[in-house]
Every structure is written in C-alpha cells, then in structure tokens.
C-alpha positions in Angstrom: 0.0 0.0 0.0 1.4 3.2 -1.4 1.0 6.2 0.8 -1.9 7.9 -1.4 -4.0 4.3 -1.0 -3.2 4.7 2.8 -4.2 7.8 3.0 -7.2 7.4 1.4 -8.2 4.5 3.3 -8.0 7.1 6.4 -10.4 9.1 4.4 -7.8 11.5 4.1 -7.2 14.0 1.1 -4.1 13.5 -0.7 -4.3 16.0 -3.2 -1.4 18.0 -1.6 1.6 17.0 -0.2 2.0 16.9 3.7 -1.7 17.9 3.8 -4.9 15.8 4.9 -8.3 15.3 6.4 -9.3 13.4 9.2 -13.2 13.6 9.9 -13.7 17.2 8.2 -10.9 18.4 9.7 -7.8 19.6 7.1 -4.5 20.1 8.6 -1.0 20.6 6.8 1.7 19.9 8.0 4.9 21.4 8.9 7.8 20.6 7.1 10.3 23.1 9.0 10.3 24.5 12.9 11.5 27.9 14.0 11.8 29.4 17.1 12.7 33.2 16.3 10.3 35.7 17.4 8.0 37.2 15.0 5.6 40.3 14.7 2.3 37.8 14.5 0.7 38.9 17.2 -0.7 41.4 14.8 -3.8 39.2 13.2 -4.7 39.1 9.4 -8.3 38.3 8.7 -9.0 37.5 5.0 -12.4 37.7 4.0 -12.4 35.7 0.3 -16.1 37.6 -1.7 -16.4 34.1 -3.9 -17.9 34.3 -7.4 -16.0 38.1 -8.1 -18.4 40.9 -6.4 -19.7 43.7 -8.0 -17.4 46.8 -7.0 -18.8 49.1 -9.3 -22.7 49.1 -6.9 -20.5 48.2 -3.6 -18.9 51.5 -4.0 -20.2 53.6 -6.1 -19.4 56.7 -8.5 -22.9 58.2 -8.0 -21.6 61.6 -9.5 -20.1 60.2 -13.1 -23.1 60.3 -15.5 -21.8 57.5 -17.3 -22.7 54.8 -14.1 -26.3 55.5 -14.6 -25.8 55.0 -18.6 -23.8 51.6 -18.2 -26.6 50.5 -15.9 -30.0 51.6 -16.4 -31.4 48.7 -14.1 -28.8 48.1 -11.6 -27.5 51.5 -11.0 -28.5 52.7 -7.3 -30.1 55.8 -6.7 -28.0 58.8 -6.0 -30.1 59.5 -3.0 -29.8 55.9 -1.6 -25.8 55.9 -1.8 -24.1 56.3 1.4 -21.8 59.3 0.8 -18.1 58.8 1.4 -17.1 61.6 -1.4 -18.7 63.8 -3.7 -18.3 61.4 -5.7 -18.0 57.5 -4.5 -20.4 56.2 -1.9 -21.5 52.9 -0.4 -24.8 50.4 -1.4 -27.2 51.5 1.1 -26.7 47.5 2.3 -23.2 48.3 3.7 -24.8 50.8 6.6 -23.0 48.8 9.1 -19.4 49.8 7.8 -20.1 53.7 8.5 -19.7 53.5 11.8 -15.9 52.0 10.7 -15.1 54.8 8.0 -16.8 57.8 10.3 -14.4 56.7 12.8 -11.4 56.4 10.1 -10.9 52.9 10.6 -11.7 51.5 7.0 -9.9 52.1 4.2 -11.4 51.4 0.3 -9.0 50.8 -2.2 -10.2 51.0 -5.4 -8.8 50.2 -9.1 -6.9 47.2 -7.7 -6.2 44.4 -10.5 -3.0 43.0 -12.4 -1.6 43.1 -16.2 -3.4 40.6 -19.1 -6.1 39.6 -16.6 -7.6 36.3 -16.2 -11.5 36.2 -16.1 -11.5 32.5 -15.5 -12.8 31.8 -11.7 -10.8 28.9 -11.3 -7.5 30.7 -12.9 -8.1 34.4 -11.3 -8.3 33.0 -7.9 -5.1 31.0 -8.0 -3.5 34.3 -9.2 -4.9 36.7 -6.1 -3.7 33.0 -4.2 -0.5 32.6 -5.0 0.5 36.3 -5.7 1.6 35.2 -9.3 1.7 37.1 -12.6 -1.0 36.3 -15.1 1.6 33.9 -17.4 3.0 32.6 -13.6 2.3 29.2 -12.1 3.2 28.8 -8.5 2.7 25.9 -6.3 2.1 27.7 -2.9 -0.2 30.4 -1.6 1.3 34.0 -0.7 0.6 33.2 3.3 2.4 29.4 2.9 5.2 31.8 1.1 5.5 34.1 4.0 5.0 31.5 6.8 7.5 29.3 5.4 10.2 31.6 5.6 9.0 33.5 8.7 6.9 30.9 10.6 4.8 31.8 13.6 6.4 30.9 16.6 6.0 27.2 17.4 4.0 27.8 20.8 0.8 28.7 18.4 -1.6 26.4 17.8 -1.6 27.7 14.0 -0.1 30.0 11.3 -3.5 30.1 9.7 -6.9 28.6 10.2 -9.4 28.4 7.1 -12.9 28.7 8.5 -15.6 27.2 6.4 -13.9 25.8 3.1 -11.6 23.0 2.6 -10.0 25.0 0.3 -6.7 26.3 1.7 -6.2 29.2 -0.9 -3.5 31.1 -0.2 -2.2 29.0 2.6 -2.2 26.4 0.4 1.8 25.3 0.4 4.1 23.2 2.5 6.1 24.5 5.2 2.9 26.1 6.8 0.7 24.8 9.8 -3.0 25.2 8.5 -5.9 23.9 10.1 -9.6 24.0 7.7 -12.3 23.6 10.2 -16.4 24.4 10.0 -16.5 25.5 13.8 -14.1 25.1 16.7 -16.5 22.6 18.2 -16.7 20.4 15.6 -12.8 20.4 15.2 -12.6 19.9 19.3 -14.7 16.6 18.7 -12.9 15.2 15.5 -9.6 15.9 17.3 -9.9 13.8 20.5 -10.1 11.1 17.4 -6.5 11.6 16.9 -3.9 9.7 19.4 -0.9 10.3 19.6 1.7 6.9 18.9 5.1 6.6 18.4 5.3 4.3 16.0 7.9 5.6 13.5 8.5 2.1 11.0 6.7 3.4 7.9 7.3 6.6 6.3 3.9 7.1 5.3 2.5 6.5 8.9 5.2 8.8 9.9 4.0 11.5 8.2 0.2 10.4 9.5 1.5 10.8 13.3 3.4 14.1 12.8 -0.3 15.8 11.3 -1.8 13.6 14.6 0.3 15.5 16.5 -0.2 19.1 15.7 -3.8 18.0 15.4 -3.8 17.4 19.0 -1.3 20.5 19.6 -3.6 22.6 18.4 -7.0 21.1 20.0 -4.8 21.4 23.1 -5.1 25.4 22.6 -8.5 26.0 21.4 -11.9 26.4 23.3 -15.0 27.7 22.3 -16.5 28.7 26.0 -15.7 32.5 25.5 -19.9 34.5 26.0 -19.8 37.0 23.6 -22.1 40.1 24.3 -22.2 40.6 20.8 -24.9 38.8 18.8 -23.5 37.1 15.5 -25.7 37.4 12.4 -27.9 33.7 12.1 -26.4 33.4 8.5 -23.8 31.1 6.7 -21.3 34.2 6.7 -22.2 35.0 10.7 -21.6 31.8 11.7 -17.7 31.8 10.1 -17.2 35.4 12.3 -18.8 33.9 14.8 -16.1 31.0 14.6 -13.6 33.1 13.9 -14.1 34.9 16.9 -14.0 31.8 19.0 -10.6 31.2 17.6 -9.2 34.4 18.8 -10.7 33.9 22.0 -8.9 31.0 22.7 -5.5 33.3 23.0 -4.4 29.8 21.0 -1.9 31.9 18.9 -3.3 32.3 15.0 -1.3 34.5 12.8 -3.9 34.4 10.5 -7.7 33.6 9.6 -9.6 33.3 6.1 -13.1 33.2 5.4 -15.1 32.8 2.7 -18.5 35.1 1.9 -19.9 33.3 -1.7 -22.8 33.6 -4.1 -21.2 37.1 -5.5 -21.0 35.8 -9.3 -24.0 37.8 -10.2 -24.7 37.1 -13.8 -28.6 37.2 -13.3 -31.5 38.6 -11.0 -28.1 41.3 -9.6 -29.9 43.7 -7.4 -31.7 42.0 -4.5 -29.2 39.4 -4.4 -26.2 41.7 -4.4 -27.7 43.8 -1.6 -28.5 40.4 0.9 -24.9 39.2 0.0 -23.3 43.2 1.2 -25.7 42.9 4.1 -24.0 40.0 5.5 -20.4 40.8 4.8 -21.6 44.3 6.1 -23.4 42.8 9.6 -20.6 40.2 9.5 -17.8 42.7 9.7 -19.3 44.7 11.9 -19.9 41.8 14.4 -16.4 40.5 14.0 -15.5 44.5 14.9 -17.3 44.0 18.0 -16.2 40.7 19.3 -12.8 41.9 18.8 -13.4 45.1 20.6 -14.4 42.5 23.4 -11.3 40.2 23.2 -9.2 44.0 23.0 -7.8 42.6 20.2 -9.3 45.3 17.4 -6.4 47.4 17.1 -4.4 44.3 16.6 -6.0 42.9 13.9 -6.6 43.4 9.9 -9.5 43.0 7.7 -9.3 42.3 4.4 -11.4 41.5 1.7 -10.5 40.3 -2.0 -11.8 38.1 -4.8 -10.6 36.8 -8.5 -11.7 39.9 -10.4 -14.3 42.8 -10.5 -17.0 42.9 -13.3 -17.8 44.1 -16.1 -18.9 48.0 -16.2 -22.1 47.1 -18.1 -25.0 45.5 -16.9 -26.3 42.6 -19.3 -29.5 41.5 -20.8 -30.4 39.0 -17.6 -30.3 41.9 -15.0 -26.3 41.3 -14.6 -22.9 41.7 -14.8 -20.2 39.4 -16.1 -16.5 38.8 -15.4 -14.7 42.3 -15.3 -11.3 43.3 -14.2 -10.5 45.9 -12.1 -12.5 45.8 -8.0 -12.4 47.2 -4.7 -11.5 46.0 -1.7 -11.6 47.0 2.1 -9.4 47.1 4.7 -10.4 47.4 8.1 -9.4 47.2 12.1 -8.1 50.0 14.8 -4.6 51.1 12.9 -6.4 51.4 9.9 -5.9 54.7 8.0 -9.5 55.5 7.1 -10.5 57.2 3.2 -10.1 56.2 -0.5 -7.3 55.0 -1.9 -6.4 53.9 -5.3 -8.1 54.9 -8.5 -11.9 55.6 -8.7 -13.0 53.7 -11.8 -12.5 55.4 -15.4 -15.9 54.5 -17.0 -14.9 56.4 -20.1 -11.8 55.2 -20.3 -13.1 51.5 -20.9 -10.2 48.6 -22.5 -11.6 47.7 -25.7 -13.4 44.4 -23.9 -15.5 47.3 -22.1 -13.1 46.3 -19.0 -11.6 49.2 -16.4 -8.1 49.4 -16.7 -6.2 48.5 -13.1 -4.4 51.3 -10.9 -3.0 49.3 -8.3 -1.4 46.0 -8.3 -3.4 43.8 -5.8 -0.1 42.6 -4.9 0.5 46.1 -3.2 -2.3 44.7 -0.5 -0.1 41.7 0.1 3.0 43.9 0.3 1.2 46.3 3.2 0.5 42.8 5.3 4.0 41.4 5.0 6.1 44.9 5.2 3.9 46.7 7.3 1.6 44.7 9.0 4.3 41.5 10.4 7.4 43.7 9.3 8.3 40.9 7.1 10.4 40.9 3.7 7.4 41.2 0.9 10.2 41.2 -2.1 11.1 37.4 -1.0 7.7 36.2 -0.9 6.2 38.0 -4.0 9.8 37.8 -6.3 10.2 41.4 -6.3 9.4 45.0 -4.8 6.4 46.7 -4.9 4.9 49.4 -2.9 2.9 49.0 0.1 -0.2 51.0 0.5 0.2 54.3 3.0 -2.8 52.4 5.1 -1.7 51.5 8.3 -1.1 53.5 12.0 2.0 52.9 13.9 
C-alpha cells in the first residue's frame, strides 16, 4: 500500500503533499520548525467575496453620468448611496461599515487588479492566491510563502486557520501549519479522534503521526467557552465570524484567519441578491469588529477582503454583470488609515473588452500585510518590490 491508497483508506485527502483530512478536519503539516520571534501577534483576517463581487454598486461613483448609462437597471439611486465623497459612496446595504469609515478605521481601495487579466474563476483566484503574474504558475499560496520563511512561533496552535472551506487558498503550500475547520466545536470533537503513537516504521505512517500531533497541539489550545455580548448574524457568513471569533478567543496563537463570503457571481436577478450578499459581509464585519473590541484585540487585527476579479462595467440583458477586471476591496481594524485609496473607476476610459483598466497591483495589498503589517520581507515572498499602501497607524 502506497502512501496515497493509505491515505485514502484514512479518508484523508491526498491531493497536496503533507496535507490531509481526518473527519472534516484539514491540517498541513509542517515541514520546518523555528523558534525566532515574530511580529504575529498582529492578526490578518481574510475575507475571500467568492464568485468576483460587483465593486462598481458596492462603492459607487454616483456623480459620473456614465454609471447610470452603463446600468439603467442596476444602478442605485443617488439618493440611496451612502456618501463617502462627492463622488463615490456605499450600497445603502453596507450601513453597518459607517460606523468603521466615520471613525477612520476602513480604508477602500479602489482600481486594484494586475496586467493581461484572467476572467477564468478557477485561474483568477489562483493568481490573487498565489501572488503570481497572469503567465506565472506557482505551487504555494502568498501566506504558505510568508510562513515558510517566517513561521509563527512554534508555541501557536496555528499560522493560519481556514474557517468554512476545505480549500486552503492562499495558505495552500508546504512548510505552513493550516488547520480547515467548520466551527471550533466540531474540530474539538474530531480531534480527541486523533492519538498520539510513536510508532515511526513506515514513512507514510510517519508523516500520518506528525499531522496527529499538531492535530492534538492545536486542540490542546483551542476552546470555544468564550460568552460574547455581541450577537453574530444567524447566517452562513455569521456563523464563520462567529467562529472566527472563538478562535481568537482562545488566546491559541493564530497569525492568520480566512473566510469565505460566496454567491457574489452575479450574472442574473443582480440587485436583490447583491444587496443580501453586502448585508451579510456588512453585519458580518461589523460583528467581527465588535467581538474583537471584546477580546481587546481590534487594534491588533486586519481586515481584508479580495476576490478573483471585478465585473464588467455594463450590466447585461439578464439583470447582470459578467466577469470584469479591475475591483475594490476594504481594509479594516483599529490602525487602519481610514478614506479612499487607489483609483476611482475610469468609466470612459473602458479597454476595448469594455473592461476598467487597473491602478493598483493587488499585490501592493499583500505587500502592506508582509512589510507593514508583520514587518516581514514582501520582495522574497512576491519575487520582487512593490509598494505598500500608505494604510496602516504605527
């Protein structure tokens, strides 16, 4: 029995190398230990908007005539937009951020995208993923990258918990401690299924009882007793925060968190759905914000949302938009430099596809995490210098 037939008569995925499941619960291993200190008590949360969200009604350049002509149907009212400019405002669904941006603690960058894009799902994600160049194929995720040359320090239970999806996106890589879970609960009761042996014959088996182990390392360091006065939105996306938030209650020691908000690929039937899908990140965020106030942990923390790819500038013939190019993302927490960044969109200044053109490489977004947020070395991790965004307090 090779170790891909063992494996899989574990029920274990063995689609990755030195990753697996065991009862729902995804864990990769680590190939390398480090003691040095390192700057991770600063979180990163991830927020993944699956299926490319519309940035174009998320925020919104109510003042350019030309919005209004793209969209006859989906544009929303001038008088509905939540003003951030005289020009750009919110989608009357993403009330619960303005408490964030009057306070100056979210920042919107706009215009964010990357040279000879991909409008492929499945390709466009593994770029924002792996930090790659369009023509670029990379094995790792941007995180893996990082945490495999600067891991967190080995007394965490994690460098990165994926909450909600087996898929471990951008910490997707060797050399990184990753644990995919659906709820700290559920992970506590699938651990306790894991012994620790020390049976070390078989290579394969080896490589089963080192994932055992940090398994149980890890259960060793997470509870989820912590009573929230906050109340978590009774949604799919509330109930990842509301995991989330478990996670950092557990003082366990996570550099970083992703989750995963989906149903934004929008090609139909836009409006209603696109405003439910901003209310929940909206109410989402805003809880997280809160639980984090509780845990005093909101000034040490990052918010950041991203997807494969905006869309497209005009609406189509179903009450849509398709694949498009350029987006906006947020950032948010308590050193956050509040405003706009970036580039608002062009809209007469369309590619010749009808695409925006990009003003910022999203990789600038990973740069500001690694150089500014962990005081890391971005240039090693991305292959190359490029600025970080002037978003973060001291």
């Amino acid at each position: 029995m090779n170790r891909r037939q063992f494996l899989q008569s574990m029920g274990w995925a063995a689609g990755v190398p030195l990753a697996g499941t065991l009862h729902g619960v995804s864990w990769a291993a680590p190939t390398a230990l480090s003691a040095s200190p390192s700057p991770y008590e600063n979180l990163l949360i991830l927020i993944e908007l699956k299926g490319a969200n519309d940035g174009l009604n998320t925020v919104i350049p109510y003042a350019d005539p030309a919005y209004a002509s793209l969209r006859p149907r989906l544009a929303i009212a001038r008088d509905q937009v939540l003003q951030l400019s005289e020009r750009e405002g919110l989608h009357p669904a993403l009330q619960p951020l303005m408490s964030m941006w009057d306070k100056k603690e979210l920042a919107v960058v706009q215009g964010l995208g990357y040279p000879q894009p991909n409008l492929s799902h499945f390709r466009s994600i593994e770029i924002w993923d792996t930090a790659s160049k369009s023509e670029e194929y990379l094995d790792a995720g941007w995180l893996a990258r990082t945490f495999a040359l600067a891991p967190a320090p080995r007394n965490y239970a994690a460098d990165g918990v994926v909450v909600g999806s087996s898929d471990m996106g951008p910490l997707s890589g060797q050399g990184v401690r990753t644990i995919a879970l659906a709820d700290t609960a559920q992970f506590l009761r699938n651990a306790k299924l894991a012994q620790a042996n020390s049976d070390q014959r078989n290579a394969a088996l080896k490589h089963i009882l080192a994932v055992e182990a940090e398994i149980i390392h890890a259960a060793a360091k997470l509870n989820t007793n912590f009573a929230f006065k906050t109340e978590f939105p009774r949604n799919a996306f509330g109930n990842q925060v509301r995991t989330a938030a478990q996670l950092v209650a557990s003082k366990a020691g996570i550099a970083s968190i992703r989750l995963t908000h989906a149903g934004f690929d929008t090609h139909a039937n836009q409006l209603g759905t696109h405003a439910n899908l901003l209310k929940d990140l909206a109410e989402g965020v805003a809880a997280l914000k809160s639980a984090l106030g509780e845990l005093n942990r909101w000034d040490s923390t990052l918010i950041m949302t991203y997807a494969e790819f905006g869309r497209r500038p005009k609406e189509n013939q179903s009450g849509g938009t398709d694949h498009g190019t350029a987006n906006v993302h947020f950032l948010a927490g308590g050193r956050v430099k509040g405003g706009l960044f970036g580039e608002a969109p062009q809209l007469t200044r369309l590619d010749g596809n009808g695409n925006l053109p990009f003003a910022v490489d999203f990789r600038s977004m990973y740069a500001t995490v690694i150089d500014k947020w962990w005081s890391g070395d971005s240039a090693q991790v991305l292959g190359g210098k490029l600025p970080a965004l002037d978003i973060l307090r001291a």
